[in-house]
N, C-alpha and C positions, 0 to 999 in steps of 0.2 A: 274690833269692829262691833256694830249695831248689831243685833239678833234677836228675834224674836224667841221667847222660850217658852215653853209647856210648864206648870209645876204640878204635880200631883197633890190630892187626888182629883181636882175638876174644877173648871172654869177659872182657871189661874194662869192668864198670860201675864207676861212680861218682857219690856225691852231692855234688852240687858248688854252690856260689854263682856266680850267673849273675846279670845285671842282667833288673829286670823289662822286657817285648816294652812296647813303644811305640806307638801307630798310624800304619800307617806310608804308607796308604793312604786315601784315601776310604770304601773300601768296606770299611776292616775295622772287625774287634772283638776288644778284649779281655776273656780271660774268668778269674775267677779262679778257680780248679778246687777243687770240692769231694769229688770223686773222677776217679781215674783209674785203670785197668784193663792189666793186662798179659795180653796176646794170645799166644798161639803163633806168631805172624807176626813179633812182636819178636821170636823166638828165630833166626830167620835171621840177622839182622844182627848177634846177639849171639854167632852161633857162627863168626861171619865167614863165609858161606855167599854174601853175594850182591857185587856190585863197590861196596862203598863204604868209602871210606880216610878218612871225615872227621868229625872228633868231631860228636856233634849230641845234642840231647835227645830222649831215645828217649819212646815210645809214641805212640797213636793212637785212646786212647777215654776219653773225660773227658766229665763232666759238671759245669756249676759256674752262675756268676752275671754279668753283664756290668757288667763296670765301665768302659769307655770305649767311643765308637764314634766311628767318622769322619763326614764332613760329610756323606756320602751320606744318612744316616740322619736322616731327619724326617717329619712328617706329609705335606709336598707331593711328594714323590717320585712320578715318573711313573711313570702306571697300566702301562708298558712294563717296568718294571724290576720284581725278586719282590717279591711284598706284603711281604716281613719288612722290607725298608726303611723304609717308611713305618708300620711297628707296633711295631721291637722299641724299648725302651725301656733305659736302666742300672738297673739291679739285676733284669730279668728274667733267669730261669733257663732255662737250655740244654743243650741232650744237639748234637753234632757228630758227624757222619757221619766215617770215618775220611781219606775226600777231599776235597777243595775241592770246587764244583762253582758255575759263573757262575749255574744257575737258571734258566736263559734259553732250553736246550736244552729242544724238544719231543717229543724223540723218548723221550726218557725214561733216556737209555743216562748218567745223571753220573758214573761210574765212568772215566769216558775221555773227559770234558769236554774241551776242546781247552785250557783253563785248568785242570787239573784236578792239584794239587800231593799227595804223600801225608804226614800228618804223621806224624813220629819219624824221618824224614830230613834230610839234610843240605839238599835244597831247601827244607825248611817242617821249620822247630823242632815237638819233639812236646810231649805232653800230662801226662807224667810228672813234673810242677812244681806250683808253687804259682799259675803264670801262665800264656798262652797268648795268642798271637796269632793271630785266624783270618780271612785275607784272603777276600775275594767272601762275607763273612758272611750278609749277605743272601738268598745262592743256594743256602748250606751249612745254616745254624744249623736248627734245630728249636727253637720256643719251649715250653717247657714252662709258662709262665705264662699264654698263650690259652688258657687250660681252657672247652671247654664240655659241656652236656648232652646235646648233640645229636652223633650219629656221623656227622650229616650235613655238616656244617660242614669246609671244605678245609684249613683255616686254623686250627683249634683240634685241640687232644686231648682225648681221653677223661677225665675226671671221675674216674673210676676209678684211674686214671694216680697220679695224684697219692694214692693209699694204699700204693701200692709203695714199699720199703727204696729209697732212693736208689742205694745200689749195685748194684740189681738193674737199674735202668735202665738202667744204661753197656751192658747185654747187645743194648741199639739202638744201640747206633755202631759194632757191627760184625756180632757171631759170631751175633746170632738173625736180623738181613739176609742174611746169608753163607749161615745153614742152609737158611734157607728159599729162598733165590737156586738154588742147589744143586740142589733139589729141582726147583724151576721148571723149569728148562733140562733137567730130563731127563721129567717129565710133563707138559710144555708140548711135548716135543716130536711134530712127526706121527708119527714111528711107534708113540706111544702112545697116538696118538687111537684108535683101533679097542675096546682095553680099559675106554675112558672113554666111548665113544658107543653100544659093542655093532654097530658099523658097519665093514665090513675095508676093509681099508686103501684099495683101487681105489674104494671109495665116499666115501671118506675125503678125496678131492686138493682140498677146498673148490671156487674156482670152474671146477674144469676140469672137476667133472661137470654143468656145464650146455652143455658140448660134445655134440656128434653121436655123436662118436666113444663118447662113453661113456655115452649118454642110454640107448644097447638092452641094457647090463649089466644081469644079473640076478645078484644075490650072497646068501648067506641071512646073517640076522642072525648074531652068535656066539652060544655055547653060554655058558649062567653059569660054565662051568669055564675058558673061554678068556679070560673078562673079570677073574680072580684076580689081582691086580699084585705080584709079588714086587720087591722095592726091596733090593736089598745096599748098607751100608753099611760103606765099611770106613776104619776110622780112629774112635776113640771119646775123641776129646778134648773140648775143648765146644763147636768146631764139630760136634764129629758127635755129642755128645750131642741138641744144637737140629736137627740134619739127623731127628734117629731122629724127635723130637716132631715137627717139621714132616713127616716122611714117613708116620708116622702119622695124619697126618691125612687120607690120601688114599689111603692105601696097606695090605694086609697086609705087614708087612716080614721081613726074612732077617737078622739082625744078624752079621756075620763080621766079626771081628778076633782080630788074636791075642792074646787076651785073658788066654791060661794064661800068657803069660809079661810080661805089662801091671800096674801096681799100679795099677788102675782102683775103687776101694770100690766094692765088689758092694751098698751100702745105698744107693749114688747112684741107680747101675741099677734097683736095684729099685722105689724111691720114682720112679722115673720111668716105670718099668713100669707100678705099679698107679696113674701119672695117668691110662692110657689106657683108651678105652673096652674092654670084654671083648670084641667081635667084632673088635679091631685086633689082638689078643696074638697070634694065632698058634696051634698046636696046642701051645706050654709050657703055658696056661693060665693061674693065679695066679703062677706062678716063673718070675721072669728065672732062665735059665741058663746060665754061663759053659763055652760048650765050645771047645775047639782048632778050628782050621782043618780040621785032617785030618777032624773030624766034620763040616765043612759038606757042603750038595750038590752036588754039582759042577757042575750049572747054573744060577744064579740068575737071574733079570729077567726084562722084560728091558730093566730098568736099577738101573746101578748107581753109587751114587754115592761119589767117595772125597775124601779131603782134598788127598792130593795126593805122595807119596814116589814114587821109582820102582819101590821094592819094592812099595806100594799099589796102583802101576797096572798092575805086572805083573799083581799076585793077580786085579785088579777084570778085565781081558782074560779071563783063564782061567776065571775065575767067568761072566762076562757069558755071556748066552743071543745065537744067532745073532738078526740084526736088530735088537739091542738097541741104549741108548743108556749109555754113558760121561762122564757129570756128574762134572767136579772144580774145585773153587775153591781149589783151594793155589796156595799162588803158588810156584810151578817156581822154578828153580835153574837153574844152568849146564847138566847132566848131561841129556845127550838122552831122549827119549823111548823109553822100552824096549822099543817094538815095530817093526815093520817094517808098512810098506804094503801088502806082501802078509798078513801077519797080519790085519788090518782087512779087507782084501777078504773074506779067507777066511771072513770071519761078517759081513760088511757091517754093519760097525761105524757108528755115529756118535758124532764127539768133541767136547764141549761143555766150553770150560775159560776161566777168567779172573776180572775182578775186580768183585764185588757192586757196583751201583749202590744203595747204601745209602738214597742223599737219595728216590731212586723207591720202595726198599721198605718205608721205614720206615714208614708209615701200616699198611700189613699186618701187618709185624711185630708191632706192636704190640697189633693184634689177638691173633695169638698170644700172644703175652708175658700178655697178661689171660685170657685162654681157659684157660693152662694156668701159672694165678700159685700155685698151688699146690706147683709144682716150679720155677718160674722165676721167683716173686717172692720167695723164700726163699732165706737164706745158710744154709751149711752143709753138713755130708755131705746133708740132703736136697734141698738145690737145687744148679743148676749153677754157681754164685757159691760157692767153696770156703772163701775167708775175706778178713777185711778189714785188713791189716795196716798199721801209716804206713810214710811212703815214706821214713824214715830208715833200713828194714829191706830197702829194695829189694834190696844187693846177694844176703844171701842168698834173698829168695825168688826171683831169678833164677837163681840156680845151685837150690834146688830145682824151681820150674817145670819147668826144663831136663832135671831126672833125674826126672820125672815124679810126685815128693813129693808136691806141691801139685798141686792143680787150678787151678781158674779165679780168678787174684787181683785184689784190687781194692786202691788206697793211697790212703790218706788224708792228704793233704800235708798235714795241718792237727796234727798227730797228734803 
């Protein structure tokens, strides 16, 4: 089979002939990839940025068709192990979260499953082929073939599902989980209960205000001006394109990057602009406008969410309002964090960072994804899906990816 490969130590792709993934386990599956997606998170490894010296097939968002499974998979499989076991079928089709995950975990955290492999590494071959092997299938896959009519259903998808561009759904195995992850972790967290309840914070500690100590507090509600949520986002790739739609949905937002010196198509922005409701715009109105940093305000949030650079997390500190929180899903690097202890004290910071739990978010996501298919079921400068090209052309669209030509690519191994 065709496969894209990594070689050490940087900027060395290759399409190469590799033998098709085998089953090599009980619990897996192979899947024959009808698209796969190149991420910004490939470009780590591409730029030789993170400790890995060993050729492998790079990516980690594919959609495609099952053509083998191991013995685990049949009807009688115990009611103990994930329903996909005992439902998924050869030739059902599937979207895979970008990690493994056993399935098994309750807590909901799959992103750091104690099994939990990442594919386009050298531990788990990636997705950027004609082929794939996906081990604990069962606990990972998404069937896209359970379609039902009911949203109520654990086990099925949306109906609706199934009218979206196939390439637009690879945007579920990673970066619209990610966006919306992103967001969570910083309006999920308590210091932004008070904005979201109209209740200040000492009312706010859940069950410690059924204490004595806090039972004779008197506080007044806030003011509708104190409940306004300002959300910075900085870094506007298509994670933080999906970061701005998911932070819109909850949020008035503050959009800062440095956009004057970015080749960002200002008709992406915009068609993403006018998906959102008119009270979410902000005081622009009808027009997205690209301004410098130097025109932001100098205190945003208070939270802010970023991708993840250390020039990013500098800007997102210095932006960030005291008490605020700090949301970043990039996956770091060697290079320390650019603040100090004492800086964080000094505005009692809170810092939320790490890797989406995909397999948990993806049921919501998807919610999104249909909410707003208007800009995210669409290829092209009006959606976040930039173009669809075969993966005989991977080299160059990584080296554009890379200088920021392209946007969001998706390959067609078939092509």
């Amino acid at each position: 089979m065709l496969a894209v490969r990594w070689h050490p130590p940087a900027f060395d792709i290759r399409l190469e002939s590799v033998p098709v993934p085998i089953v090599q386990h009980p619990d897996d599956a192979i899947i024959k990839i009808k698209f796969a997606g190149l991420c910004g998170s490939d470009l780590h490894i591409y730029r030789g940025h993170q400790d890995v010296n060993e050729i492998h097939i790079s990516g980690h968002e594919f959609i495609g068709h099952v053509v083998a499974l191991g013995s685990s998979f049949h009807p009688g499989s115990p009611p103990s192990r994930p329903p996909l076991y005992a439902s998924l079928r050869v030739g059902d089709k599937v979207i895979s979260p970008f990690t493994i995950s056993c399935g098994e975990c309750e807590l909901g955290f799959t992103a750091r499953c104690l099994s939990s492999l990442l594919f386009g590494s050298p531990a788990l071959q990636g997705g950027q082929a004609q082929y794939v092997r996906v081990p604990l299938a069962g606990g990972t896959l998404l069937s896209l073939s359970a379609v039902s009519p009911s949203v109520d259903d654990p086990l099925s998808v949306p109906q609706e599902l199934s009218y979206l561009p196939d390439p637009t759904l690879l945007l579920l195995a990673d970066i619209l989980p990610t966006g919306l992850f992103v967001v969570l972790q910083a309006c999920t967290h308590p210091k932004l209960a008070p904005i979201f309840t109209g209740i200040p914070w000492l009312r706010n500690t859940g069950h410690l205000t059924q204490h004595d100590f806090l039972s004779d507090i008197t506080l007044p509600y806030l003011s509708a001006a104190d409940k306004i949520l300002d959300v910075g986002i900085v870094g506007l790739g298509p994670v933080g394109l999906l970061t701005t739609l998911t932070a819109f949905e909850c949020a008035t937002l503050a959009l800062l990057d440095y956009l004057t010196r970015a080749n960002i198509p200002s008709g992406k922005m915009q068609q993403i602009y006018d998906a959102l409701p008119p009270d979410a715009r902000g005081k622009s109105g009808d027009e997205f406008v690209v301004a410098d940093i130097a025109d932001a305000p100098n205190v945003v949030g208070p939270g802010v969410v970023v991708v993840g650079t250390p020039e990013a997390l500098t800007l997102s500190l210095t932006l960030l309002a005291p008490s605020g929180v700090l949301s970043s899903c990039g996956v770091h690097q060697a290079p320390q964090i650019p603040f100090t202890g004492r800086e964080l004290y000094n505005k009692n910071v809170s810092l939320e960072f790490g890797r989406c739990s995909v397999r948990s978010v993806l049921f919501a996501a998807m919610g999104l994804l249909l909410r707003r298919r208007d800009v995210l079921g669409v290829i092209g400068e009006s959606g976040v899906v930039d173009r669809v090209i075969p993966l005989s052309d991977a080299v160059g669209a990584y080296e554009a990816f890379d200088k920021g030509i392209y946007g969001k690519v998706v390959f067609d191994p078939w092509a």
